[in-house]
PyMOL Python script that loads the backbone (N, CA, C, O; Angstrom):
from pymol import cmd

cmd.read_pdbstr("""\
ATOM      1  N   UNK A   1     -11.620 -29.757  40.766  1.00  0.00           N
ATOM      2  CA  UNK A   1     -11.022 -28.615  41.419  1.00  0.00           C
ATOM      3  C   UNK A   1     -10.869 -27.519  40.369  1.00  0.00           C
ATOM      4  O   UNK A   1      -9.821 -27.531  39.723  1.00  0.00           O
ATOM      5  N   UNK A   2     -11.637 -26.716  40.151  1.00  0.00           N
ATOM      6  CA  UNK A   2     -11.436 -25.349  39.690  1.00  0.00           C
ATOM      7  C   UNK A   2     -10.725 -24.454  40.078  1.00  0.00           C
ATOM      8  O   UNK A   2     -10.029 -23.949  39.197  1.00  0.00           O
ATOM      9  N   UNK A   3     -10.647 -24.141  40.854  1.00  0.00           N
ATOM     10  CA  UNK A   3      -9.779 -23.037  41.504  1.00  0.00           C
ATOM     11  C   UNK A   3      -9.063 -23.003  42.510  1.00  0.00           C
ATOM     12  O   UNK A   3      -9.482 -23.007  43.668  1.00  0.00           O
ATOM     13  N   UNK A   4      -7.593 -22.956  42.066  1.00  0.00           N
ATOM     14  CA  UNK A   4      -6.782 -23.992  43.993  1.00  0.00           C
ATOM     15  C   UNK A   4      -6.705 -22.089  44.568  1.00  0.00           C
ATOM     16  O   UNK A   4      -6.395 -21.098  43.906  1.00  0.00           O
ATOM     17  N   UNK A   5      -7.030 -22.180  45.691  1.00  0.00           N
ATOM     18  CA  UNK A   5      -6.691 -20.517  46.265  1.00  0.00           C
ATOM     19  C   UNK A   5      -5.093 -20.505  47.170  1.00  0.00           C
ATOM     20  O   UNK A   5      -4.400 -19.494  47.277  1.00  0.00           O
ATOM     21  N   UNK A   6      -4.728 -21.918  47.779  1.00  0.00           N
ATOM     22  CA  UNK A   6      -3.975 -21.528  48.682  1.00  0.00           C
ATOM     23  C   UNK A   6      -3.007 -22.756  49.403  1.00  0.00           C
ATOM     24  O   UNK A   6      -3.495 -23.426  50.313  1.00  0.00           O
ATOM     25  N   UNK A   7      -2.134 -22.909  49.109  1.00  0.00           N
ATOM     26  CA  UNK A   7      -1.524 -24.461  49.774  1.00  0.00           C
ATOM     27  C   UNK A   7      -0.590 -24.250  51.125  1.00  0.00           C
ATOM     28  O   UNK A   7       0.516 -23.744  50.935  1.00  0.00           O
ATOM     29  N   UNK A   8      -0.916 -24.560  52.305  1.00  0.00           N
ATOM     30  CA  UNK A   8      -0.281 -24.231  53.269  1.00  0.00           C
ATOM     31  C   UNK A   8       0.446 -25.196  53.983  1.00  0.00           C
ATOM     32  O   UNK A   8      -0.446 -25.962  54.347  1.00  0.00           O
ATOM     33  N   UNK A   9       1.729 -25.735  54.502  1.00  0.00           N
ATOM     34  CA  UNK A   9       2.288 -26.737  55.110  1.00  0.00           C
ATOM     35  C   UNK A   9       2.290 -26.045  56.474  1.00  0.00           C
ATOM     36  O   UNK A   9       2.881 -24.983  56.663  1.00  0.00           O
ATOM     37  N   UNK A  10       1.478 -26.813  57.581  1.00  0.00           N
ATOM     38  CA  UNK A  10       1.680 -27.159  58.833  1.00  0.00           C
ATOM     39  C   UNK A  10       1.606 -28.021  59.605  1.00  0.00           C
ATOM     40  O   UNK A  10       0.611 -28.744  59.552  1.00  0.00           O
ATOM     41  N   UNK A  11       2.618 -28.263  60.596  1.00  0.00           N
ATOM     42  CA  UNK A  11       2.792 -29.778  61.249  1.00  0.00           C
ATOM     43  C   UNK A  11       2.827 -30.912  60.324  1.00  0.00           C
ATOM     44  O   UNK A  11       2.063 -31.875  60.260  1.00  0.00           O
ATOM     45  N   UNK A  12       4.148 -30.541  59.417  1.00  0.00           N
ATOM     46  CA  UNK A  12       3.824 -31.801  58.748  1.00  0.00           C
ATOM     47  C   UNK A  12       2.641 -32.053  57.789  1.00  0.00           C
ATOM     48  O   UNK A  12       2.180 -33.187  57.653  1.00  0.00           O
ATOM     49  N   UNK A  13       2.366 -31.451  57.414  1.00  0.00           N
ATOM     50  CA  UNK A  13       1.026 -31.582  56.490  1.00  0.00           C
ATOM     51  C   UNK A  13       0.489 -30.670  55.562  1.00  0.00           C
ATOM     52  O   UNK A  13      -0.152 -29.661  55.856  1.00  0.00           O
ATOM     53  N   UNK A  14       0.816 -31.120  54.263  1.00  0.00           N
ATOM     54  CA  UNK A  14       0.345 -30.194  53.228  1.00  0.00           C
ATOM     55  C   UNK A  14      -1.201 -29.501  53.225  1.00  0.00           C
ATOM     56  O   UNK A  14      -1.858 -30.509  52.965  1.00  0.00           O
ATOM     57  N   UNK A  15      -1.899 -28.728  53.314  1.00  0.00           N
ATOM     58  CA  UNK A  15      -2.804 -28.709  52.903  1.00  0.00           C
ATOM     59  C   UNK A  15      -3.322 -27.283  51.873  1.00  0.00           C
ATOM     60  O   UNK A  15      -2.716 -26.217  51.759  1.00  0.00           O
ATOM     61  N   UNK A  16      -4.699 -27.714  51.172  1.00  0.00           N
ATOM     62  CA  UNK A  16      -4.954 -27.201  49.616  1.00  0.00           C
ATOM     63  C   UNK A  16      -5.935 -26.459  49.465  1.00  0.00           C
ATOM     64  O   UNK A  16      -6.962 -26.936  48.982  1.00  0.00           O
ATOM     65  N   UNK A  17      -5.878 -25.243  49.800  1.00  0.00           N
ATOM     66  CA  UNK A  17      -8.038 -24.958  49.595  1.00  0.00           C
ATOM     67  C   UNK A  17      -8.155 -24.603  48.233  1.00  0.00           C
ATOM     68  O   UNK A  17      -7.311 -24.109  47.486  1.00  0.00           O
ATOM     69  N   UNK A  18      -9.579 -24.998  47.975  1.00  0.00           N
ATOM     70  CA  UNK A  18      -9.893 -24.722  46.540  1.00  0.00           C
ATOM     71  C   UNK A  18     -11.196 -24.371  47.010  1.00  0.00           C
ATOM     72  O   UNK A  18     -11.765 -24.619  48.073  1.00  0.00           O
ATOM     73  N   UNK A  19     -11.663 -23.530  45.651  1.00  0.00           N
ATOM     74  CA  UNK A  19     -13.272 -23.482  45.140  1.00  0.00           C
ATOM     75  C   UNK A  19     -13.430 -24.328  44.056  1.00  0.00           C
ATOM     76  O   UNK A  19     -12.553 -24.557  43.223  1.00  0.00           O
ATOM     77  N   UNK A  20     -14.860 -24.922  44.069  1.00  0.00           N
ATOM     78  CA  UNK A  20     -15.406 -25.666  43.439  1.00  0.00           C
ATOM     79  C   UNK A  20     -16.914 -25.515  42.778  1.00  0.00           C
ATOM     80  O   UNK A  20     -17.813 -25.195  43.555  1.00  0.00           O
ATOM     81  N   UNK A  21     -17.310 -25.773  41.093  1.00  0.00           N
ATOM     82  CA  UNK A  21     -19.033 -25.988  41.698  1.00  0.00           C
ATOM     83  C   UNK A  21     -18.751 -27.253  40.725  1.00  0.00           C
ATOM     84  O   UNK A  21     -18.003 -27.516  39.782  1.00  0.00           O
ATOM     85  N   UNK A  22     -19.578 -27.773  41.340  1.00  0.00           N
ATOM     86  CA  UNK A  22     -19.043 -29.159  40.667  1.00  0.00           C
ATOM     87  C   UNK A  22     -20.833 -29.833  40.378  1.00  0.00           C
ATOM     88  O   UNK A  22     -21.055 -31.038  40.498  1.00  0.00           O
ATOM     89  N   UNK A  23     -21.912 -28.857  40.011  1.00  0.00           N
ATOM     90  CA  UNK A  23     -23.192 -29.128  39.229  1.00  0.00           C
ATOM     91  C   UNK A  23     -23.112 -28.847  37.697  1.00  0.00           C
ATOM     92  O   UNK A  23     -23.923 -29.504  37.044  1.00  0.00           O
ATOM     93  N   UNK A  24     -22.655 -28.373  37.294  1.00  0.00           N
ATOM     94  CA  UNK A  24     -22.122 -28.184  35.591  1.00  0.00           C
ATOM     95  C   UNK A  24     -21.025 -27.687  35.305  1.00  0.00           C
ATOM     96  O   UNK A  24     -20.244 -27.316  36.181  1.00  0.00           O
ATOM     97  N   UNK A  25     -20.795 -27.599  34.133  1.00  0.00           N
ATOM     98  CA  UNK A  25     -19.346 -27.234  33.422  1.00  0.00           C
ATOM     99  C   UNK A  25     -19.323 -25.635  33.147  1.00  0.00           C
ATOM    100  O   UNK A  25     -18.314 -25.068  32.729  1.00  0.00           O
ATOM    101  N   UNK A  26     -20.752 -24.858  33.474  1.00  0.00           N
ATOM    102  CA  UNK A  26     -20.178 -23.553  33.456  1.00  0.00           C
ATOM    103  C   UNK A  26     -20.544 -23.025  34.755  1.00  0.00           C
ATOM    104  O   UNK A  26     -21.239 -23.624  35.575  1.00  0.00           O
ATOM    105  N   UNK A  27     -19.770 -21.257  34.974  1.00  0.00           N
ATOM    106  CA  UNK A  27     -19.716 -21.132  36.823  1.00  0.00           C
ATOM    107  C   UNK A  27     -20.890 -21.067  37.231  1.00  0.00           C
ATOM    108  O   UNK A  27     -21.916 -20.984  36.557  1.00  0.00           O
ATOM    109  N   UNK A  28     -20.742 -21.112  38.614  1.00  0.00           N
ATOM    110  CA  UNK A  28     -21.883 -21.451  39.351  1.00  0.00           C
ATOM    111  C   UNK A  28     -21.529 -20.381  40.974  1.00  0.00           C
ATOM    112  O   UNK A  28     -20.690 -19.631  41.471  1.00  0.00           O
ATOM    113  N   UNK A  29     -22.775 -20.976  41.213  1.00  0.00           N
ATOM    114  CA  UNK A  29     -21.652 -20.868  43.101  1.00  0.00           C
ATOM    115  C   UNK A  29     -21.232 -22.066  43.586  1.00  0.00           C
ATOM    116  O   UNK A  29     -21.554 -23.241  43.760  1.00  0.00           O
ATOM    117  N   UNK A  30     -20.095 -20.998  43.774  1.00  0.00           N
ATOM    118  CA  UNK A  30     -18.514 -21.573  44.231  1.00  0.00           C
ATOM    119  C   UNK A  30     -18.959 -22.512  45.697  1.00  0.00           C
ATOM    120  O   UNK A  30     -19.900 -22.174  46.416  1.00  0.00           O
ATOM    121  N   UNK A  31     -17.916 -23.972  46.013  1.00  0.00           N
ATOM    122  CA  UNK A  31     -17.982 -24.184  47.447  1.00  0.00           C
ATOM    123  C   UNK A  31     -16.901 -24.632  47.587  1.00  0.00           C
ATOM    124  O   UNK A  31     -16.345 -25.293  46.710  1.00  0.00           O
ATOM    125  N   UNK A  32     -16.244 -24.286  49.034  1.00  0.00           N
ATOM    126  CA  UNK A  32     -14.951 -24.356  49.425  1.00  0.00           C
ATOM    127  C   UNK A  32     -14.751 -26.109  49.520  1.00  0.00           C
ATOM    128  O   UNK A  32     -15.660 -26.883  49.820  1.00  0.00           O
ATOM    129  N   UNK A  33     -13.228 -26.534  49.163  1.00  0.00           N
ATOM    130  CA  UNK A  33     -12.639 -27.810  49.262  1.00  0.00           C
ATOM    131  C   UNK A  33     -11.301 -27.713  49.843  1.00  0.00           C
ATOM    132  O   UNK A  33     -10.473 -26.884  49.466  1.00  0.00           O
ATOM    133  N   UNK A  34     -11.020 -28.917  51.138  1.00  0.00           N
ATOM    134  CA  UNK A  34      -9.977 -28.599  51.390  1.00  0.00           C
ATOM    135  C   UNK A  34      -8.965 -30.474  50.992  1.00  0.00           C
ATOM    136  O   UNK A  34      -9.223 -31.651  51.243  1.00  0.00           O
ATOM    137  N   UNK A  35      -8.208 -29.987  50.524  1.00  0.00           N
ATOM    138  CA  UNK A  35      -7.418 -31.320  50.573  1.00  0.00           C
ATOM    139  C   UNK A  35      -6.151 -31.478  51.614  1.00  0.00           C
ATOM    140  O   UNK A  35      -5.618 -30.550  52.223  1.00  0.00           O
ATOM    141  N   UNK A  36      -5.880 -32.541  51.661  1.00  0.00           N
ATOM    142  CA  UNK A  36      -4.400 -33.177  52.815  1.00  0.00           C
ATOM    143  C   UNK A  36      -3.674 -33.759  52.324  1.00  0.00           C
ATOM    144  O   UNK A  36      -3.998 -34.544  51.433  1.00  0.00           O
ATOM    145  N   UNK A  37      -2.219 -33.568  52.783  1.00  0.00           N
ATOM    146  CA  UNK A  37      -1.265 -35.046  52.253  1.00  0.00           C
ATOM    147  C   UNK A  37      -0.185 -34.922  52.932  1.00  0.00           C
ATOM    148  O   UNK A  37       0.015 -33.768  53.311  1.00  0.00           O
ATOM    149  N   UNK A  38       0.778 -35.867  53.302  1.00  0.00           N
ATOM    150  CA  UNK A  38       2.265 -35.379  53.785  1.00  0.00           C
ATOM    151  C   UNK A  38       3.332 -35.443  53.333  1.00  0.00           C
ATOM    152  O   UNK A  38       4.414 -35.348  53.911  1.00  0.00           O
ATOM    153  N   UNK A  39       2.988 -35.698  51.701  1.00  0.00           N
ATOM    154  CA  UNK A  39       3.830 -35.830  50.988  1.00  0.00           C
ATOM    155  C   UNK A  39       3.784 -35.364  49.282  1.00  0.00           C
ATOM    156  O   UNK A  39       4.799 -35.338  48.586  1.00  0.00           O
ATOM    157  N   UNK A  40       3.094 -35.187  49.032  1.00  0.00           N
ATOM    158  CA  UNK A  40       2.515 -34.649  47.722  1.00  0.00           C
ATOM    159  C   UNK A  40       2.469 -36.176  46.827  1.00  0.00           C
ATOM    160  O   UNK A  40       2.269 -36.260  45.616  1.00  0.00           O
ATOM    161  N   UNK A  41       2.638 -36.985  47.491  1.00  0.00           N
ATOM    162  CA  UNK A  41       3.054 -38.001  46.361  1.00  0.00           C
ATOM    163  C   UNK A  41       1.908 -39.586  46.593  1.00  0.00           C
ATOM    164  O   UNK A  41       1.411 -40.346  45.763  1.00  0.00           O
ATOM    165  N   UNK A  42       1.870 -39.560  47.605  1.00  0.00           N
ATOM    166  CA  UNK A  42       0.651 -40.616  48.356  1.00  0.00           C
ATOM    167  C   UNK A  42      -0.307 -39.952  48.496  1.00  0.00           C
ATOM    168  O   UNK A  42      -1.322 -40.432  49.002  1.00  0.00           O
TER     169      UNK A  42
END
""", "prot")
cmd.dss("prot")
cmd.show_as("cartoon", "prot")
cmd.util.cbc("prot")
cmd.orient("prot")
């Protein structure tokens, strides 16, 4: 995860968007990632 843009809680549910390039270690083009959780901890 390179770049978190935005963490939003609805219904109960964290969620995380990020950009990513995840083909080498320098930038690239970017692609969107979204993560979930309902707890930050599980």
């Amino acid at each position: 995860m390179n770049d978190p843009n935005a963490m939003v809680y609805y219904k109960g549910i964290y969620h995380l968007f990020f950009q990513y390039y995840c083909s080498d270690i320098v930038w690239g083009p970017m692609h969107w990632g979204h993560a979930v959780n309902t707890d930050l901890i599980h």
